[in-house]
PDBQT receptor file of N, H, CA, C and O in Angstrom, charges set to zero:
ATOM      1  N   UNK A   1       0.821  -1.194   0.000  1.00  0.00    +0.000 N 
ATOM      2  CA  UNK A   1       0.000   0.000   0.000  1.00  0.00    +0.000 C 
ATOM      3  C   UNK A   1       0.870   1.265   0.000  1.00  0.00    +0.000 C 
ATOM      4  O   UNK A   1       0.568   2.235  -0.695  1.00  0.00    +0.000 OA
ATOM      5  N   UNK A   2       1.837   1.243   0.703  1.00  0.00    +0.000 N 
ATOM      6  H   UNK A   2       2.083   0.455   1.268  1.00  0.00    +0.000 HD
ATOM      7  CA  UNK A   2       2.984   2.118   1.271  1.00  0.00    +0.000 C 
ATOM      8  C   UNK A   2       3.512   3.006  -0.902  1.00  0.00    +0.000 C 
ATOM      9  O   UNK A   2       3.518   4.104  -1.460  1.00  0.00    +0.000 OA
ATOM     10  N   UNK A   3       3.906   1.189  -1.308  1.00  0.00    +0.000 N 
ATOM     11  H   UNK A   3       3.902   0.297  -0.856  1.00  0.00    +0.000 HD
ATOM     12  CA  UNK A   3       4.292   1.883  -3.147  1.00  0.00    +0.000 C 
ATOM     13  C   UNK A   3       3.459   2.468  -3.220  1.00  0.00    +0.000 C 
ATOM     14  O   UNK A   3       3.781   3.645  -3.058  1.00  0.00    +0.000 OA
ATOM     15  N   UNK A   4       1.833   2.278  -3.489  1.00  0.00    +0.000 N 
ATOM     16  H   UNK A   4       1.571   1.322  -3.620  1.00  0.00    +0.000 HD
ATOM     17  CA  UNK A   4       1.072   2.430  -3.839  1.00  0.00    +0.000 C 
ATOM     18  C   UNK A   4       1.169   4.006  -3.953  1.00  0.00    +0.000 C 
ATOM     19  O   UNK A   4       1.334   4.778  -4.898  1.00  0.00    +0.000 OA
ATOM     20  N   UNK A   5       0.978   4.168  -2.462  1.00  0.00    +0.000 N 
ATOM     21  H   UNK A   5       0.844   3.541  -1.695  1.00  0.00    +0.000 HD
ATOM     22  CA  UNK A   5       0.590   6.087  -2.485  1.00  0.00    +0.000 C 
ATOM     23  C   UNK A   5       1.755   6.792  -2.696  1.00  0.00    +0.000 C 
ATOM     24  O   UNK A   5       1.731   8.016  -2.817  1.00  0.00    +0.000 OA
ATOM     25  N   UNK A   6       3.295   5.823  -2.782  1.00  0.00    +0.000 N 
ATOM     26  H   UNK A   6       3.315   4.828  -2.684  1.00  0.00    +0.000 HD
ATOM     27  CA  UNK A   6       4.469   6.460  -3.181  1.00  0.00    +0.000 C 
ATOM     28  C   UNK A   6       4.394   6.747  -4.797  1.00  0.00    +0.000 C 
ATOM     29  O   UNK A   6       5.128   7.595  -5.304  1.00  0.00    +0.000 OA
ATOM     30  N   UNK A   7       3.530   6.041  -5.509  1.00  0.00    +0.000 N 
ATOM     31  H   UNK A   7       2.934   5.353  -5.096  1.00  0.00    +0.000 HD
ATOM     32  CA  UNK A   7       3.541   5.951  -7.119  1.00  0.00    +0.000 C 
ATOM     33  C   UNK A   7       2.708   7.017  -7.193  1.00  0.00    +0.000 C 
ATOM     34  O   UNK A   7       3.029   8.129  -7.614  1.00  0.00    +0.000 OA
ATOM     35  N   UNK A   8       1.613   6.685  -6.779  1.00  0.00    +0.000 N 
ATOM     36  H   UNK A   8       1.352   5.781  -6.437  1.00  0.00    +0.000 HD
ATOM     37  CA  UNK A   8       0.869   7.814  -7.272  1.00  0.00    +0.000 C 
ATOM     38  C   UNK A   8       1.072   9.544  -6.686  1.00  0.00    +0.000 C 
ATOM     39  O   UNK A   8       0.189  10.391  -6.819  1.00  0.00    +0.000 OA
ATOM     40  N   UNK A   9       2.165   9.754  -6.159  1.00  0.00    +0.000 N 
ATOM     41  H   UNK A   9       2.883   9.066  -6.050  1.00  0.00    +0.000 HD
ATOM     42  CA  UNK A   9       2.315  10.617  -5.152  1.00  0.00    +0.000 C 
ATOM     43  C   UNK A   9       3.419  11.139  -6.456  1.00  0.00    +0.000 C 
ATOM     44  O   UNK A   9       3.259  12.207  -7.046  1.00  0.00    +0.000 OA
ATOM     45  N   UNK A  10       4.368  10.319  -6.712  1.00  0.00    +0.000 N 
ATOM     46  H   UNK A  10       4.498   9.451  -6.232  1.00  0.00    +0.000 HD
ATOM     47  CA  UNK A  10       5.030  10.574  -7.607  1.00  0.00    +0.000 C 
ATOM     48  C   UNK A  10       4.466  11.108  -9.195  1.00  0.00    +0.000 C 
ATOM     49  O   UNK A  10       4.941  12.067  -9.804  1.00  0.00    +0.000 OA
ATOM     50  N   UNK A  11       3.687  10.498  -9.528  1.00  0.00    +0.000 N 
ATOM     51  H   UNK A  11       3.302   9.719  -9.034  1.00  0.00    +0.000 HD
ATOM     52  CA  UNK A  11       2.874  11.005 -10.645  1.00  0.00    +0.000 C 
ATOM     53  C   UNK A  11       2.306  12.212 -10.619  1.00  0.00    +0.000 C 
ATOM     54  O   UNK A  11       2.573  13.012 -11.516  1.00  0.00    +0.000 OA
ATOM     55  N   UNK A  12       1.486  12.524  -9.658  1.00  0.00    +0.000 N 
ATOM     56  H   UNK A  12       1.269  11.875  -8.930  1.00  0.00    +0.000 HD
ATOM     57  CA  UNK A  12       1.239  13.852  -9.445  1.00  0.00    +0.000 C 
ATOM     58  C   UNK A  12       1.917  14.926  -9.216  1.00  0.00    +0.000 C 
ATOM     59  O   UNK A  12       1.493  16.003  -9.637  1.00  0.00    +0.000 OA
ATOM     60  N   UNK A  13       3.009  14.849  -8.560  1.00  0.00    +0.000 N 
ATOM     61  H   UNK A  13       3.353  13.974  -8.218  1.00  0.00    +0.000 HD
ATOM     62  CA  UNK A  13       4.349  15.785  -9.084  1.00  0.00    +0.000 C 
ATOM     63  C   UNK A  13       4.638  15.492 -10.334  1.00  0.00    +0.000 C 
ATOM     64  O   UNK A  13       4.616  16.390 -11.177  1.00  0.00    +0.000 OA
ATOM     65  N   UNK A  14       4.861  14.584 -10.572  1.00  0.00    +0.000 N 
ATOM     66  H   UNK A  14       4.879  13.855  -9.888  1.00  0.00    +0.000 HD
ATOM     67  CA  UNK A  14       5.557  14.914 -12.609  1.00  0.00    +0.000 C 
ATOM     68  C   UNK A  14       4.188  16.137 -12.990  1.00  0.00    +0.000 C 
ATOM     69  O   UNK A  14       4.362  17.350 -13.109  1.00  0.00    +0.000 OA
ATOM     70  N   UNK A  15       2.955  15.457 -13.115  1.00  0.00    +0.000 N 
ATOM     71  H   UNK A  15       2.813  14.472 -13.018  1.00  0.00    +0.000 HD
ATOM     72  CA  UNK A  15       2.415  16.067 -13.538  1.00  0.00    +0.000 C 
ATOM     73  C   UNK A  15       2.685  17.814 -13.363  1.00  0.00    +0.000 C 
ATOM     74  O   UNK A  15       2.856  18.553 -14.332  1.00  0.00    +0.000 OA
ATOM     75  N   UNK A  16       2.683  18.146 -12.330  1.00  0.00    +0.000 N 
ATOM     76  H   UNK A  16       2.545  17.545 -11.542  1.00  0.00    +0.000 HD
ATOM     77  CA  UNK A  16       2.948  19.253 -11.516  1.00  0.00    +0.000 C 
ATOM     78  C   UNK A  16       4.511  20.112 -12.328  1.00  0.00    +0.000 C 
ATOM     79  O   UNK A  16       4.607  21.331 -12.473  1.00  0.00    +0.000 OA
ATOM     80  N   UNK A  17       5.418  19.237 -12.686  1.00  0.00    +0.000 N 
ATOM     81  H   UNK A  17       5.341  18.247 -12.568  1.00  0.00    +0.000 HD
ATOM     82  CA  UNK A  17       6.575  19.710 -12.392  1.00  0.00    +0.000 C 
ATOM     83  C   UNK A  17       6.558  20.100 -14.609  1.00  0.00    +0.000 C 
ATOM     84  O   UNK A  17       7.126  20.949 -15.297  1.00  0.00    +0.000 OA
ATOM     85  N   UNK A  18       5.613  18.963 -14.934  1.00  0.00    +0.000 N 
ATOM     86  H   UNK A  18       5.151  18.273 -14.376  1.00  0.00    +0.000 HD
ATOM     87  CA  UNK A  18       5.785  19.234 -16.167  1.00  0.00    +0.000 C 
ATOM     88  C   UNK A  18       5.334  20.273 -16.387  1.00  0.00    +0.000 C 
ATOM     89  O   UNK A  18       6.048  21.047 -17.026  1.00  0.00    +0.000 OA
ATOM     90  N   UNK A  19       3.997  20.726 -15.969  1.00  0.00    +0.000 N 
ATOM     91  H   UNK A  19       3.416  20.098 -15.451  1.00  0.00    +0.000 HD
ATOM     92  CA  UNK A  19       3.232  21.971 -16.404  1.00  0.00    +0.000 C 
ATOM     93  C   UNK A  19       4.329  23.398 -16.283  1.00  0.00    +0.000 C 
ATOM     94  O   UNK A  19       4.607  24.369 -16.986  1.00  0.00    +0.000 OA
ATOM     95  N   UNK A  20       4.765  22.797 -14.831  1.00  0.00    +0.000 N 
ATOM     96  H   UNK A  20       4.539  22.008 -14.259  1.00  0.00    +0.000 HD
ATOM     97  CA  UNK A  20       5.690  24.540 -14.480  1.00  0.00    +0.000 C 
ATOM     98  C   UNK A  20       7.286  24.082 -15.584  1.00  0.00    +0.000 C 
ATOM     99  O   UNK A  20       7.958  25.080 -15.842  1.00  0.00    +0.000 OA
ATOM    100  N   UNK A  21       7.700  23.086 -16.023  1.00  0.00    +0.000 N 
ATOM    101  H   UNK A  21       7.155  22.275 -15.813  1.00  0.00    +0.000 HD
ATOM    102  CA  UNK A  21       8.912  23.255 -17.396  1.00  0.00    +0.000 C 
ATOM    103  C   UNK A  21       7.680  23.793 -18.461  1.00  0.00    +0.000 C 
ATOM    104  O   UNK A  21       7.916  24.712 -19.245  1.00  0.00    +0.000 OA
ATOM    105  N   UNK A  22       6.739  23.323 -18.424  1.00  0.00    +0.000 N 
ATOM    106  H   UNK A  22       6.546  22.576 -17.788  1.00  0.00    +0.000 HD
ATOM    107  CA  UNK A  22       6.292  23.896 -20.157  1.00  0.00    +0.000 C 
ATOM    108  C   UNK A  22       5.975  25.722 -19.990  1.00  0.00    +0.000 C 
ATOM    109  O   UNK A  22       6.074  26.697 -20.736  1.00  0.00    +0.000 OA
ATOM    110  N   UNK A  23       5.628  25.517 -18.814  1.00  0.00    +0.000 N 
ATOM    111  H   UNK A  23       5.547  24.726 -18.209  1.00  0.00    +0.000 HD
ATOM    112  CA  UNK A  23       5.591  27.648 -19.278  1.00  0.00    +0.000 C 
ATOM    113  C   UNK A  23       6.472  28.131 -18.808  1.00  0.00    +0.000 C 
ATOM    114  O   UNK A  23       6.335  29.351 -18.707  1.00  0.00    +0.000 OA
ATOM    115  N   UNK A  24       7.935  27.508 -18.220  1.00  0.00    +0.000 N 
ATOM    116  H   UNK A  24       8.046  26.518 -18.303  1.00  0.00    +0.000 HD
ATOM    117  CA  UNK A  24       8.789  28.131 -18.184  1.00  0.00    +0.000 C 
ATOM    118  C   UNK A  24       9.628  27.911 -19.530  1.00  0.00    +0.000 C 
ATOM    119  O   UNK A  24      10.574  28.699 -19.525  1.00  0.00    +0.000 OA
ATOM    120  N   UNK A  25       9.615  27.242 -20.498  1.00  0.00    +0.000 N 
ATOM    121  H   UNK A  25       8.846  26.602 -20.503  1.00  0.00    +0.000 HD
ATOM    122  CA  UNK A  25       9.943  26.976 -22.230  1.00  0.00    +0.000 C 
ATOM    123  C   UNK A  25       9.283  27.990 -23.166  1.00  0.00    +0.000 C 
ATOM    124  O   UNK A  25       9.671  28.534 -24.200  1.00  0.00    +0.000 OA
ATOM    125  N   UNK A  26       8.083  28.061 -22.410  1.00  0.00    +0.000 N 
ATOM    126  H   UNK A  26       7.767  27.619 -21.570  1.00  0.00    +0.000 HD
ATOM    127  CA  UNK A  26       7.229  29.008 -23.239  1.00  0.00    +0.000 C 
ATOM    128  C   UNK A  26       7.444  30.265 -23.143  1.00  0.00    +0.000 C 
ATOM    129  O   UNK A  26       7.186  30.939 -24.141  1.00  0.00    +0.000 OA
ATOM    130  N   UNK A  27       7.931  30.890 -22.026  1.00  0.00    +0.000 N 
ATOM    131  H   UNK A  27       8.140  30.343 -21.216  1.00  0.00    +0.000 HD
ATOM    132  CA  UNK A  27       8.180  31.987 -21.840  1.00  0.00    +0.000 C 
ATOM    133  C   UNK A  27       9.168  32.561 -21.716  1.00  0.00    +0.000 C 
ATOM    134  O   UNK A  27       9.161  33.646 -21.135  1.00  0.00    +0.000 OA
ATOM    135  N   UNK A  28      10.518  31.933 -22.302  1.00  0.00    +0.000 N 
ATOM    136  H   UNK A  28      10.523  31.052 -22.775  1.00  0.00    +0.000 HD
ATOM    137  CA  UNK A  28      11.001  32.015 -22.486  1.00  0.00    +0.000 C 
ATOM    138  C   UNK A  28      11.793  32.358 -23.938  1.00  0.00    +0.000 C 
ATOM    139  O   UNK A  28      12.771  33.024 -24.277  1.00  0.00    +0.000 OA
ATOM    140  N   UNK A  29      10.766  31.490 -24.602  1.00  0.00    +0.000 N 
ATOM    141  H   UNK A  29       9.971  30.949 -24.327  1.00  0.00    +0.000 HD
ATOM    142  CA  UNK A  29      10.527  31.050 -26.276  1.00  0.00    +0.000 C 
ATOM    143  C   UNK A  29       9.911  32.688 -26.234  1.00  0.00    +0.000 C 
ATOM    144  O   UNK A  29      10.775  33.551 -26.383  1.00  0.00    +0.000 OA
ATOM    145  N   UNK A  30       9.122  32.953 -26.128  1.00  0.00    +0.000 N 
ATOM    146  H   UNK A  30       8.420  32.252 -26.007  1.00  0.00    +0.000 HD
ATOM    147  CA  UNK A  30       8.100  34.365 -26.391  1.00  0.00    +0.000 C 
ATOM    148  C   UNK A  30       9.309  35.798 -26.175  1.00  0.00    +0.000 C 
ATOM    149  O   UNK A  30       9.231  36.858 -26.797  1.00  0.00    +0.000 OA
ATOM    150  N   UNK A  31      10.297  35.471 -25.208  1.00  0.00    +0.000 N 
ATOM    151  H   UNK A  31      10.360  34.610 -24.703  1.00  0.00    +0.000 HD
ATOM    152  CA  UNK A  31      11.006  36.808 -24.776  1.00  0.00    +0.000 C 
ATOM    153  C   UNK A  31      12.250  37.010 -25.985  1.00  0.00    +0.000 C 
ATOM    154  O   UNK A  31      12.800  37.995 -26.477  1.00  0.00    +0.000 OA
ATOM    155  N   UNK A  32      12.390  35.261 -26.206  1.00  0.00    +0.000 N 
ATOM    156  H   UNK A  32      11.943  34.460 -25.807  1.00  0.00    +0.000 HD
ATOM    157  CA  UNK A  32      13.673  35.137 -27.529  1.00  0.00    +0.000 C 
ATOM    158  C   UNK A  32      12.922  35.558 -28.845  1.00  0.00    +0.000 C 
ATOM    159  O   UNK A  32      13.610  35.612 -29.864  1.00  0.00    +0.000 OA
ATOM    160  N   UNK A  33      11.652  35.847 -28.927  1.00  0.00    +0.000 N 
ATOM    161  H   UNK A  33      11.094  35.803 -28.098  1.00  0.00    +0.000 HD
ATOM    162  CA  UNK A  33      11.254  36.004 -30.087  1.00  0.00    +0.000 C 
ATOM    163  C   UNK A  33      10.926  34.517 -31.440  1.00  0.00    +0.000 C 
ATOM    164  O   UNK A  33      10.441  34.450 -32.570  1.00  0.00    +0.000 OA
ATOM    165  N   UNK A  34      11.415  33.749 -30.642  1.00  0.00    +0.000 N 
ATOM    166  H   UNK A  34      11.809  33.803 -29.725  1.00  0.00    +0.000 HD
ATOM    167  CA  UNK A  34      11.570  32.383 -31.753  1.00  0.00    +0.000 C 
ATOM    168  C   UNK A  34      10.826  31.367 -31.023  1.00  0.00    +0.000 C 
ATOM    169  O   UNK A  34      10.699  31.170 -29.814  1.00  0.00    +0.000 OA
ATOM    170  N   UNK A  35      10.131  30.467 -32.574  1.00  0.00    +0.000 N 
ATOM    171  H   UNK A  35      10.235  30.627 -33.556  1.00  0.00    +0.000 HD
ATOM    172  CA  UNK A  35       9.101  29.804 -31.795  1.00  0.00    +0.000 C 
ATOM    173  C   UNK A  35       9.938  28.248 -31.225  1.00  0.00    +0.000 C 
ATOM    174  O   UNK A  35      11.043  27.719 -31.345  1.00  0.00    +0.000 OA
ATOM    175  N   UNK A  36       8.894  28.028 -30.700  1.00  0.00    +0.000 N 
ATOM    176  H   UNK A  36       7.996  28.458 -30.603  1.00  0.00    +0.000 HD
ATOM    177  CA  UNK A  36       9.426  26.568 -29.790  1.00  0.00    +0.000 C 
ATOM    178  C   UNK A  36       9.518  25.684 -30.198  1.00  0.00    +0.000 C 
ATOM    179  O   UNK A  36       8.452  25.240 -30.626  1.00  0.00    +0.000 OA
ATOM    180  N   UNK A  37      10.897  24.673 -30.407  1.00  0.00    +0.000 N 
ATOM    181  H   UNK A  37      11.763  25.034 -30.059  1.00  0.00    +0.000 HD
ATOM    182  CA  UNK A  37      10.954  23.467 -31.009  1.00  0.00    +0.000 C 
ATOM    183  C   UNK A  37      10.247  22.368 -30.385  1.00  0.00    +0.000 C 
ATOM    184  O   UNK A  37      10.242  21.984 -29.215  1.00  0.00    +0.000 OA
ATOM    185  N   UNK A  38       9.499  21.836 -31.683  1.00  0.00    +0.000 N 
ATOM    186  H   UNK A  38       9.503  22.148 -32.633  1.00  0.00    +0.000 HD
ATOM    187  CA  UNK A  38       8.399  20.845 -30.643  1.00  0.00    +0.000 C 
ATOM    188  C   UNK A  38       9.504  19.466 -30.076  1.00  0.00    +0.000 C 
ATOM    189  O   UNK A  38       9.351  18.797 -29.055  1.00  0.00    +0.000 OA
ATOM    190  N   UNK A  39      10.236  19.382 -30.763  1.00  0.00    +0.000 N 
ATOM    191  H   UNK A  39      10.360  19.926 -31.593  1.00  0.00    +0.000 HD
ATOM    192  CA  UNK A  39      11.048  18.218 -30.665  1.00  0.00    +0.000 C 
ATOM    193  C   UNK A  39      11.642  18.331 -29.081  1.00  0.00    +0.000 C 
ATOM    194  O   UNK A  39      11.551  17.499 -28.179  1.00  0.00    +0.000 OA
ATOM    195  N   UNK A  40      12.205  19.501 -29.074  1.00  0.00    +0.000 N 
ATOM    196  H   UNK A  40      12.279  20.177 -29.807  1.00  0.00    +0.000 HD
ATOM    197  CA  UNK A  40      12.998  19.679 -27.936  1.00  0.00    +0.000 C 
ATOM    198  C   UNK A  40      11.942  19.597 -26.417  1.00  0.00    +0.000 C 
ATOM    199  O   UNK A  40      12.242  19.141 -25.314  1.00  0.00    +0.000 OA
ATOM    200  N   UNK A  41      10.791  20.153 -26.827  1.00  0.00    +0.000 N 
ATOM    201  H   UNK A  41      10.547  20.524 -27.723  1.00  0.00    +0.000 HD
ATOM    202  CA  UNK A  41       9.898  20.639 -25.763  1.00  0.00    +0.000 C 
ATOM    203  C   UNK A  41       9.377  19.708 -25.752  1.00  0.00    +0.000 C 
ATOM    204  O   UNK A  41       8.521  19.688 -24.867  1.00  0.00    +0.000 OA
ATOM    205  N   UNK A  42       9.455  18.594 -26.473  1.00  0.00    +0.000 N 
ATOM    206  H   UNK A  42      10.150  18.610 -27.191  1.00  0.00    +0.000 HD
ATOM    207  CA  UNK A  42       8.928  16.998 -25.605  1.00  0.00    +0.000 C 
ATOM    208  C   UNK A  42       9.560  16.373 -25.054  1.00  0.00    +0.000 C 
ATOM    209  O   UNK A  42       9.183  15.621 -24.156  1.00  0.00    +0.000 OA
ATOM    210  N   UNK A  43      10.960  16.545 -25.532  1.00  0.00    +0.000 N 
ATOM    211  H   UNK A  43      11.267  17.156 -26.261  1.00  0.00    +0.000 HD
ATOM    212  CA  UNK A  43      11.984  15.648 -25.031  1.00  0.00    +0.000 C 
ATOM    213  C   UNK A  43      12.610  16.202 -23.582  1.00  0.00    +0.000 C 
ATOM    214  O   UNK A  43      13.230  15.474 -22.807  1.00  0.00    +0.000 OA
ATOM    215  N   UNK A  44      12.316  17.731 -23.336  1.00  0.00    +0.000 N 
ATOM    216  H   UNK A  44      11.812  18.322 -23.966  1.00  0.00    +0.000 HD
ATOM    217  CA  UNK A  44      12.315  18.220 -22.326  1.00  0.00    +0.000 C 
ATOM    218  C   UNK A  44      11.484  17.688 -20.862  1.00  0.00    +0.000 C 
ATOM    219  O   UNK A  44      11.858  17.408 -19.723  1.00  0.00    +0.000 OA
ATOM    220  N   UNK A  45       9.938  17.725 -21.696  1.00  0.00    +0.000 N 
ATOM    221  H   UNK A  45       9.634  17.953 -22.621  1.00  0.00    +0.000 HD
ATOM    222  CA  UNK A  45       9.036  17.546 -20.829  1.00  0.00    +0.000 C 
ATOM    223  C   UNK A  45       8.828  16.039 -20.234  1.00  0.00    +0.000 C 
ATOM    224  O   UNK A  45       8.351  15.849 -19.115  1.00  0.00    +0.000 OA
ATOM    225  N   UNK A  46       9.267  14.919 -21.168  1.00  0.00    +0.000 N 
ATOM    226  H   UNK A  46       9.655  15.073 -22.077  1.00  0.00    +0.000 HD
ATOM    227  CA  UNK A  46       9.514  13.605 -20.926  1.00  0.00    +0.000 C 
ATOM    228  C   UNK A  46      10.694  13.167 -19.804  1.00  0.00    +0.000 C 
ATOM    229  O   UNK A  46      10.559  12.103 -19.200  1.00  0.00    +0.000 OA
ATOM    230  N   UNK A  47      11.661  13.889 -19.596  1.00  0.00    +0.000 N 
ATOM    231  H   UNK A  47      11.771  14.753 -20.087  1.00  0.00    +0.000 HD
ATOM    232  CA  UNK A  47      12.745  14.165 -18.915  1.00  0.00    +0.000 C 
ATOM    233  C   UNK A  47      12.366  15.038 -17.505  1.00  0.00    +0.000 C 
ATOM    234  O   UNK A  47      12.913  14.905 -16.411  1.00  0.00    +0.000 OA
ATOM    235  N   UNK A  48      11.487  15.780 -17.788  1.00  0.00    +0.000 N 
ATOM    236  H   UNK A  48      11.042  15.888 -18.677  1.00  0.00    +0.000 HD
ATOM    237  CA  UNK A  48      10.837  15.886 -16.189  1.00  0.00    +0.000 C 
ATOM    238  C   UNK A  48       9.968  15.339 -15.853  1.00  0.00    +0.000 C 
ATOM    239  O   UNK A  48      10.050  15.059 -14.657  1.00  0.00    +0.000 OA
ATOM    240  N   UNK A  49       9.270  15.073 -16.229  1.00  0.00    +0.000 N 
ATOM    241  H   UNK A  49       9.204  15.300 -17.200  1.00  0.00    +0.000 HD
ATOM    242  CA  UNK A  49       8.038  13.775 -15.542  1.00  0.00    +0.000 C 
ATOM    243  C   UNK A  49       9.029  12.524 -15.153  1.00  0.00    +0.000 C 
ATOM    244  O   UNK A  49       9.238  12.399 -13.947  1.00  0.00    +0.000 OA
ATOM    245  N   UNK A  50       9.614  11.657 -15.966  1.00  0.00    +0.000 N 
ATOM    246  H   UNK A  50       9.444  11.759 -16.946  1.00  0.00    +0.000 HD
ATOM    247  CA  UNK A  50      10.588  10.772 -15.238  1.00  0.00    +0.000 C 
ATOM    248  C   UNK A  50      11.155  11.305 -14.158  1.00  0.00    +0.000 C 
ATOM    249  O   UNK A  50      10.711  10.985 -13.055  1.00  0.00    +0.000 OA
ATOM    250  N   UNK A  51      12.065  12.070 -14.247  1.00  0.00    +0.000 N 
ATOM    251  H   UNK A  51      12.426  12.330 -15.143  1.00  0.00    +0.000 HD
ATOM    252  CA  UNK A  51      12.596  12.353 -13.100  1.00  0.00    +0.000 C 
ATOM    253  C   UNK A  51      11.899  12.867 -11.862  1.00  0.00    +0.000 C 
ATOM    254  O   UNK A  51      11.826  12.291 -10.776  1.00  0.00    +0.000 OA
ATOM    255  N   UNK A  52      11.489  13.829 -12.134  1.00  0.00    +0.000 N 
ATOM    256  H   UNK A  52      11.548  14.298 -13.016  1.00  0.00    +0.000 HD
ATOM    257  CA  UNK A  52      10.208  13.789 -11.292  1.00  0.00    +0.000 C 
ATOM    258  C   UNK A  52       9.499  12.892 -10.494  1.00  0.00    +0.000 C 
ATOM    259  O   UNK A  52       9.215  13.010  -9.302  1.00  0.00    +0.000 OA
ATOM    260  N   UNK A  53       9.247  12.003 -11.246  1.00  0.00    +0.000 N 
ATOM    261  H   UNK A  53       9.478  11.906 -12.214  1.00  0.00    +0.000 HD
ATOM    262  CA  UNK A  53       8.360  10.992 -10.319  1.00  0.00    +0.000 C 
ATOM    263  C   UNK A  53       9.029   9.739  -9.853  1.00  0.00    +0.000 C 
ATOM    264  O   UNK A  53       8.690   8.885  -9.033  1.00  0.00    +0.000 OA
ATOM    265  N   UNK A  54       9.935   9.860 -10.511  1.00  0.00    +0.000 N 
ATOM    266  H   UNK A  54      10.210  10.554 -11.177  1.00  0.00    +0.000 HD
ATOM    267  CA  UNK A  54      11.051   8.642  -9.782  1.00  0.00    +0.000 C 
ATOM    268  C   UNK A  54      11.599   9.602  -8.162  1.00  0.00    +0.000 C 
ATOM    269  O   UNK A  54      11.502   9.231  -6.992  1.00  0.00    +0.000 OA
ATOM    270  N   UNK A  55      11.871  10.227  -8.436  1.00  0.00    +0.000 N 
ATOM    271  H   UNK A  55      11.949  10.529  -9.386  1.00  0.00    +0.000 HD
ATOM    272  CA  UNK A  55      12.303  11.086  -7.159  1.00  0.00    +0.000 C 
ATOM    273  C   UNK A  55      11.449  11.522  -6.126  1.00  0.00    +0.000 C 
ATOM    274  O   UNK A  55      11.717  11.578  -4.926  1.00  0.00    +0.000 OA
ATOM    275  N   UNK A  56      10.343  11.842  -6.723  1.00  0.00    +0.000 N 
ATOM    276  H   UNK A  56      10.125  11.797  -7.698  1.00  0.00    +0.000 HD
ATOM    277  CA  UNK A  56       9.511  12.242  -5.542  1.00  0.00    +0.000 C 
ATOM    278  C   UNK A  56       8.831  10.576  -4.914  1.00  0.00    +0.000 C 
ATOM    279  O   UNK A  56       8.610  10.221  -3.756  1.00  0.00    +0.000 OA
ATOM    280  N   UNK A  57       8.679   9.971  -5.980  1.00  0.00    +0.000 N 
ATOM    281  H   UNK A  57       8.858  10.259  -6.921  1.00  0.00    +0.000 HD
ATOM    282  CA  UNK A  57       8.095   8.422  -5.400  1.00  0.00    +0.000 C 
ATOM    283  C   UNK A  57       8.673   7.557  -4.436  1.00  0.00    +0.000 C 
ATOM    284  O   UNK A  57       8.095   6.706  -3.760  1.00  0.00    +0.000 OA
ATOM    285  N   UNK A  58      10.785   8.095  -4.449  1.00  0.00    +0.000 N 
ATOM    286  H   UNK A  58      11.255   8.786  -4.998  1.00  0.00    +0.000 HD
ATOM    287  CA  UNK A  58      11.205   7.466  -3.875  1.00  0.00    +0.000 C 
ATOM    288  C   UNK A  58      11.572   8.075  -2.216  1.00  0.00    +0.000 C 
ATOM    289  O   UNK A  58      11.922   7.443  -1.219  1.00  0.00    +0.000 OA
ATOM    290  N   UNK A  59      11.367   9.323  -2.379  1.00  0.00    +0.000 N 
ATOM    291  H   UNK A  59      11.082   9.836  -3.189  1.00  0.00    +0.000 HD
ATOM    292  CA  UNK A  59      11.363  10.342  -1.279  1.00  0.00    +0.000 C 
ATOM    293  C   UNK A  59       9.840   9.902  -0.453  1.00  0.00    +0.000 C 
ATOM    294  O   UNK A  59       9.589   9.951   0.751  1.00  0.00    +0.000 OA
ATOM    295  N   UNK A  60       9.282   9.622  -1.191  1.00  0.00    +0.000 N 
ATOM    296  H   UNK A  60       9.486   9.582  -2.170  1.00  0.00    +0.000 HD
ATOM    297  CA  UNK A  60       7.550   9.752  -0.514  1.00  0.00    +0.000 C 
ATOM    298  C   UNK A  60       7.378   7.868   0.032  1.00  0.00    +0.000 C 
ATOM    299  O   UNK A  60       6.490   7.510   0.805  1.00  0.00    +0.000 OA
ATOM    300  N   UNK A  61       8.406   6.909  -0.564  1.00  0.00    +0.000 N 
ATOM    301  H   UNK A  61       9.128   7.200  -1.192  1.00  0.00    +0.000 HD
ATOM    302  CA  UNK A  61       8.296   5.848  -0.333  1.00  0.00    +0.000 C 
ATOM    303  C   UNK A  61       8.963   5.826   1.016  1.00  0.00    +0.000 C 
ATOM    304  O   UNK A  61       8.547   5.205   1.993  1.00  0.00    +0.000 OA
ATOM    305  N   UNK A  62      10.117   6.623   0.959  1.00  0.00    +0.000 N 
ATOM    306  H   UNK A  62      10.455   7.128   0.165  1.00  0.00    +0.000 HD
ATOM    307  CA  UNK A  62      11.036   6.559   1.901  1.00  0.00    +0.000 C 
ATOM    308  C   UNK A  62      10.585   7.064   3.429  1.00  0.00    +0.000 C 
ATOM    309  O   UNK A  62      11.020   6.634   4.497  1.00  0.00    +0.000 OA
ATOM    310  N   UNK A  63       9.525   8.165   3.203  1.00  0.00    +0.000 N 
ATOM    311  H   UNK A  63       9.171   8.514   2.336  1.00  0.00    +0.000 HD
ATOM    312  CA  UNK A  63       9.306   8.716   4.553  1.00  0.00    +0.000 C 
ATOM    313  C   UNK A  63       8.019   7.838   4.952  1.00  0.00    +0.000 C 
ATOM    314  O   UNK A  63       7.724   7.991   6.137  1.00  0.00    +0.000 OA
ATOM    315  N   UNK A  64       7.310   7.091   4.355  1.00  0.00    +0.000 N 
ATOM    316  H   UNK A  64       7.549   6.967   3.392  1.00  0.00    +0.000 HD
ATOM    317  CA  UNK A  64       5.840   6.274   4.915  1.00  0.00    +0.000 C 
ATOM    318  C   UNK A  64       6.540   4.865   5.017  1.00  0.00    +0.000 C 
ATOM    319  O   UNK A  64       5.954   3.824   5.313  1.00  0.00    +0.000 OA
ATOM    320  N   UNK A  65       7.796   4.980   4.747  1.00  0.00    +0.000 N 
ATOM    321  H   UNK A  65       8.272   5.826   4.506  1.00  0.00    +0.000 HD
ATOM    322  CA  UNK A  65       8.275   3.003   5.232  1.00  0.00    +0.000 C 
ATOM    323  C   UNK A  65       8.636   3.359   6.766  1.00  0.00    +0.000 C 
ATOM    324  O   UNK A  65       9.003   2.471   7.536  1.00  0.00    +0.000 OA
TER     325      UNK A  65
């Protein structure tokens, strides 16, 4: 049960962590004047949700064991 709410605890930060990389890409993109590579800005955003939720899942596993 303990994974359980560590997984999903973790997911909801990625979620979280992706939204705040995509408008910090975006607004960044808007100040450079040039538009946003979609390529990059997935491969970005795929790279914080993993990490993200591996980290927070294992932090959140770690303090309810």
């Amino acid at each position: 049960m303990t994974l359980l709410i560590a997984v999903w605890a973790g997911i909801g930060f990625a979620v979280f962590a992706t939204g705040v990389a995509d408008r910090k890409m975006e607004k960044r993109a808007r100040l450079r004047g040039a538009p946003l590579n979609l390529n990059d800005r997935f491969k970005t955003l795929i790279l914080v949700a993993l990490a993200s939720a591996i980290i927070f899942a294992v932090v959140t596993y770690n303090a309810l064991k």
